[in-house]
C-alpha positions in Angstrom: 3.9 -119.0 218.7 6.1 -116.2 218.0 5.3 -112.8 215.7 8.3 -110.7 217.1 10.4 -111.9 214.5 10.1 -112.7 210.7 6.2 -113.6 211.9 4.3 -115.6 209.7 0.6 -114.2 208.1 -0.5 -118.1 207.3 -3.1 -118.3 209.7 -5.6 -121.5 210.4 -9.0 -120.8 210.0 -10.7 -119.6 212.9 -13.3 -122.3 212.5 -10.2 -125.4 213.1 -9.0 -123.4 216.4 -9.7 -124.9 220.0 -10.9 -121.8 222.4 -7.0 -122.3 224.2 -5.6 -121.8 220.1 -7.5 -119.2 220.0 -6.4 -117.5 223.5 -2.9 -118.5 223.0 -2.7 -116.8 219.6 -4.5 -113.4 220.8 -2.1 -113.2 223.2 1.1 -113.8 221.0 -0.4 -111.2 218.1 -0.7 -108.7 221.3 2.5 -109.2 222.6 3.8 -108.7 218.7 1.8 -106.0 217.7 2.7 -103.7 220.7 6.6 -105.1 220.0 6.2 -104.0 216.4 4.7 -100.8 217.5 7.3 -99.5 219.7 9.9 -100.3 216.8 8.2 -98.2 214.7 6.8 -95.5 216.8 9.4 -95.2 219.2 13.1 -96.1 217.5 11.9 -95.6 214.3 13.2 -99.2 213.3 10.6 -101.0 211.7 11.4 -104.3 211.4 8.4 -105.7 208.9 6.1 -104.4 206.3 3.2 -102.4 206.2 1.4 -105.7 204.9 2.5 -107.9 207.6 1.7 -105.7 210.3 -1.7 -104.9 209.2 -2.5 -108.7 208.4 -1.3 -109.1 212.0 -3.4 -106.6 213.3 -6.4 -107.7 211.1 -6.1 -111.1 212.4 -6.2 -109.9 215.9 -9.6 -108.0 215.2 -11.3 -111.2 213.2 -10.4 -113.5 216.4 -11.7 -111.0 218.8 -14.9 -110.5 217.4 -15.3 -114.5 216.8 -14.6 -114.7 220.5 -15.6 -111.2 222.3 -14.5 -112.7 225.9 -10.9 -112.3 225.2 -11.4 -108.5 224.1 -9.7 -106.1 226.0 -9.6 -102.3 226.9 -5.4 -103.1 226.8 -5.2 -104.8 223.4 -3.9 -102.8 220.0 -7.6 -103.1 218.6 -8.7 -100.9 221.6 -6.5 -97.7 220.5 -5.0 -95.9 218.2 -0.9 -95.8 216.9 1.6 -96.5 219.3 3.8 -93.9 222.1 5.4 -91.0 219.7 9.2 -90.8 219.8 9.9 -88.4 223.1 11.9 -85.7 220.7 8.6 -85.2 218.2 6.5 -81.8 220.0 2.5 -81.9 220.3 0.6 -80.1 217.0 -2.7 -79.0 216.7 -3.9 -79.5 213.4 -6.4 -78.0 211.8 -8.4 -80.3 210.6 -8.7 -83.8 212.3 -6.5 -86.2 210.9 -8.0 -89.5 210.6 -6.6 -93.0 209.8 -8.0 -94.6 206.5 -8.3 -99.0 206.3 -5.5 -100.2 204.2 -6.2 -102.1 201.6 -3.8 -104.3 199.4 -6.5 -105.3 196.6 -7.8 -103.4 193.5 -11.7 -104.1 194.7 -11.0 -102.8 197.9 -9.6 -100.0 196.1 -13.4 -100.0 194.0 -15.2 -100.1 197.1 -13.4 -97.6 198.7 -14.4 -95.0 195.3 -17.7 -95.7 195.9 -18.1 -95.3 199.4 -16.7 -91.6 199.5 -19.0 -91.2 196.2 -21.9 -91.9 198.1 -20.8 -89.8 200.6 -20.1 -86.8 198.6 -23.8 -87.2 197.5 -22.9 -86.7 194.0 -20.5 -83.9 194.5 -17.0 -84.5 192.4 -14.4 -86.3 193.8 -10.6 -85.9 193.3 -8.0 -88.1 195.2 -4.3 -86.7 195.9 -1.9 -89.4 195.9 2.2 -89.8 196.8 4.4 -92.6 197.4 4.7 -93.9 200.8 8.4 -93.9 202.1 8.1 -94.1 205.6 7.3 -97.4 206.3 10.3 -99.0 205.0 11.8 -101.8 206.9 13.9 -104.7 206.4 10.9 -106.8 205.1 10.7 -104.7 202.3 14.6 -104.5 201.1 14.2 -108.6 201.4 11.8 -108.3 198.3 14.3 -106.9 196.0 16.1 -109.7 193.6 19.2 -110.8 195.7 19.0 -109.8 198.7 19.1 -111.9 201.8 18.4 -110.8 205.5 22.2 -110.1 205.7 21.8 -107.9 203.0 18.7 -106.1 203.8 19.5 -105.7 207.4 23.1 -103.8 205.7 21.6 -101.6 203.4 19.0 -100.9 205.8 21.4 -99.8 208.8 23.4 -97.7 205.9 20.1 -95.8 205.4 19.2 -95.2 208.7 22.8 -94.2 209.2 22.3 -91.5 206.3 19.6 -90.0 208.3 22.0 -88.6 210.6 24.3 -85.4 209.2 26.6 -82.8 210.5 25.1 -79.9 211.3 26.9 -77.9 209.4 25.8 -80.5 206.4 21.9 -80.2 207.3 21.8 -76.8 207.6 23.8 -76.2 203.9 21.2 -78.9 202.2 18.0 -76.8 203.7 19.5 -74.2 200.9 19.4 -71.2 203.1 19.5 -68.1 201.0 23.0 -66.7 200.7 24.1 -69.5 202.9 27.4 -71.5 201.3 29.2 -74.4 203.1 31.5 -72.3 205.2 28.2 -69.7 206.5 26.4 -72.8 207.2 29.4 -74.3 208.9 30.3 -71.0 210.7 26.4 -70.9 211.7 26.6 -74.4 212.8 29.6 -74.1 215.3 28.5 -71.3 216.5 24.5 -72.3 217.7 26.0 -76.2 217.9 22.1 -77.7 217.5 19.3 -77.0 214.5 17.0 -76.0 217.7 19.2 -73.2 218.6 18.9 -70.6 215.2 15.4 -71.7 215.1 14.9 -69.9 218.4 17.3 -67.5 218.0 16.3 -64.1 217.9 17.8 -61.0 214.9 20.0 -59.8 217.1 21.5 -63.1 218.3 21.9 -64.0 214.9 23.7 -60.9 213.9 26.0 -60.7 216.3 27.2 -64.2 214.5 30.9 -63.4 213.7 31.9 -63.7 210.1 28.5 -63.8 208.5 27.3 -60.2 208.4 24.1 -58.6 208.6 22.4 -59.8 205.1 23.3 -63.1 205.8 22.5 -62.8 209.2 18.8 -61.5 208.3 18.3 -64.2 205.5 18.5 -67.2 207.6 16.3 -65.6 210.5 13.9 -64.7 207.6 14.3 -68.6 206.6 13.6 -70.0 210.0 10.8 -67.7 211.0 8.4 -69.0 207.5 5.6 -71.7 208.5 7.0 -74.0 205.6 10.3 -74.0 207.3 8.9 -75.1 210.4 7.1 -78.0 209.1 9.8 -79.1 206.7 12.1 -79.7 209.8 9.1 -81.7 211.6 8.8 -83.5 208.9 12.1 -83.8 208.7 12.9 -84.9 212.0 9.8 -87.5 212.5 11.4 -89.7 209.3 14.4 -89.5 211.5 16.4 -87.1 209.6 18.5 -84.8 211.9 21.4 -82.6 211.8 24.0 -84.1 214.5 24.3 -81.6 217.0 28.1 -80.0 217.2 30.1 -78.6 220.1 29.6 -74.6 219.9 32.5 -72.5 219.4 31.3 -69.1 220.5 33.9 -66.9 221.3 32.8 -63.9 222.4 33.4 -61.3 220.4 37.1 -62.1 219.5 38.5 -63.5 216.5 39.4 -67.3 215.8 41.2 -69.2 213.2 41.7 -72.6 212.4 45.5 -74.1 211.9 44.7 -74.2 207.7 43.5 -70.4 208.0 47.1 -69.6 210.3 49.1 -71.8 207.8 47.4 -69.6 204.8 47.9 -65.8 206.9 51.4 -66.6 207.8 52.4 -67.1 203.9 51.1 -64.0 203.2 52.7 -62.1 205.9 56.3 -64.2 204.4 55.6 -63.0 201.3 54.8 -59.0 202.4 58.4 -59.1 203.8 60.1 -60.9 201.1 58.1 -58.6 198.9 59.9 -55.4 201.8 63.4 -56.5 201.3 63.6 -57.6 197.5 60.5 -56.2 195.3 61.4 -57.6 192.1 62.2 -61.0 193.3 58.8 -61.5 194.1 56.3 -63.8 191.7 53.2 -64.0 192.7 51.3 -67.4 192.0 48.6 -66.8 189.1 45.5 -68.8 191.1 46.3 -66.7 194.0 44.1 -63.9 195.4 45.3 -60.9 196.9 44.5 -60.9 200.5 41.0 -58.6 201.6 
């Protein structure tokens, strides 16, 4: 038996399984579980549904407790989530952050209220609650009218492939203040990485050519707030990045791109046109006088 892919939650009951059933299909559920776990821990690629994992995972649990000789220190019951992606850093949090049961039915939901009641011994209660979007996967997309696994798996690589922006992009949607497309582009080339102006000290952000030192203040102001810091880890552990870009740092002397050449050189025509025949001279009504 298989549960790498498209696994199947119709189980037997344990009471109909043979003792070599029962080892076989422990085995299988931990080889899938920990397969399962690496796509989603690791290359953020989940490939089923919450559901299905945890049905998978409560299955594993039920068989081990009907036959405790197969547990195992090893097994996916025996610990908690999976290896982190390498690029996510180590946080210490506050306050412990502990993992709740899931639950898919409205009396577990029920028993659930009453529980923390109790509990709170009497105390009032208020729950805070959000719509989960990380856990989307290609089992999910397959539940929406007309959509096959080609389909799924299409849209699903399209939105994975969305996660990934220029730089230059990322760094204009974080909505910087006093940061336009072409700051945020300038600021991108220059630094090449989102790690880079998050490090970067006042002074290595003034001397930034072209932006100036309002600018230049803003966005250290912007990367030095908490909330900045963990929008960007939240950011980057759903898997959305800014692409890094090769730096253009030019030390202190002044660059232009062809468009900005093209653009300097027609004014500089038109200054000596304007030299040798003033009134000859009509200037285009869009067009701004060069700074």
């Amino acid at each position: 038996m298989d549960f790498k892919k498209n696994p199947r939650t119709d189980f037997k009951s344990i009471q109909k399984l043979s003792k070599e059933q029962m080892r076989r299909e422990i085995d299988a559920l931990r080889e899938g579980i920990e397969y399962h776990d690496y796509l989603y821990y690791v290359k953020n690629q989940p490939a089923i549904s919450d559901e299905t994992y945890d049905k998978l995972f409560q299955r594993l649990q039920q068989l081990e407790k009907a036959f405790p000789e197969f547990s195992s220190a090893v097994s996916p019951t025996a610990r908690v989530g999976g290896q982190p992606a390498a690029r996510l850093e180590k946080v210490r949090h506050t306050a412990p952050m502990l993992s709740l049961s899931a639950v898919y039915k409205e009396k577990e939901v029920e028993d659930f209220d009453r529980m923390v009641r109790r509990e709170a011994g009497g105390n009032s209660v208020e729950y805070t609650a959000e719509p989960k979007f990380d856990g989307l996967s290609v089992e999910d997309l397959k539940q929406i009218e007309g959509f096959a696994e080609k389909s799924a798996r299409q849209l699903y690589d399209a939105i994975q492939r969305a996660k990934k922006a220029p730089l230059d992009r990322f760094l204009y949607a974080l909505g910087i203040h006093r940061v336009g497309q072409h700051t945020a582009r300038t600021v991108a080339h220059h630094f090449g990485s989102i790690e880079a102006p998050e490090r970067a000290g006042l002074p290595n952000m003034e001397v930034v050519e072209g932006i100036g030192s309002t600018v230049a203040q803003s966005i250290y102001r912007f990367f030095q707030q908490d909330q900045t810091r963990q929008t960007l880890r939240q950011l980057s552990e759903a898997g959305v990045e800014g692409e890094p870009m090769p730096s253009h740092k030019t030390g202190g002397r002044r660059t232009e791109s062809r468009r900005q050449r093209t653009h300097t050189q027609g004014w500089r025509t038109e200054d000596k046109e304007r030299r040798r025949h003033p009134s000859s001279v009509v200037r285009h009504p869009t067009r701004r006088s060069p700074s």
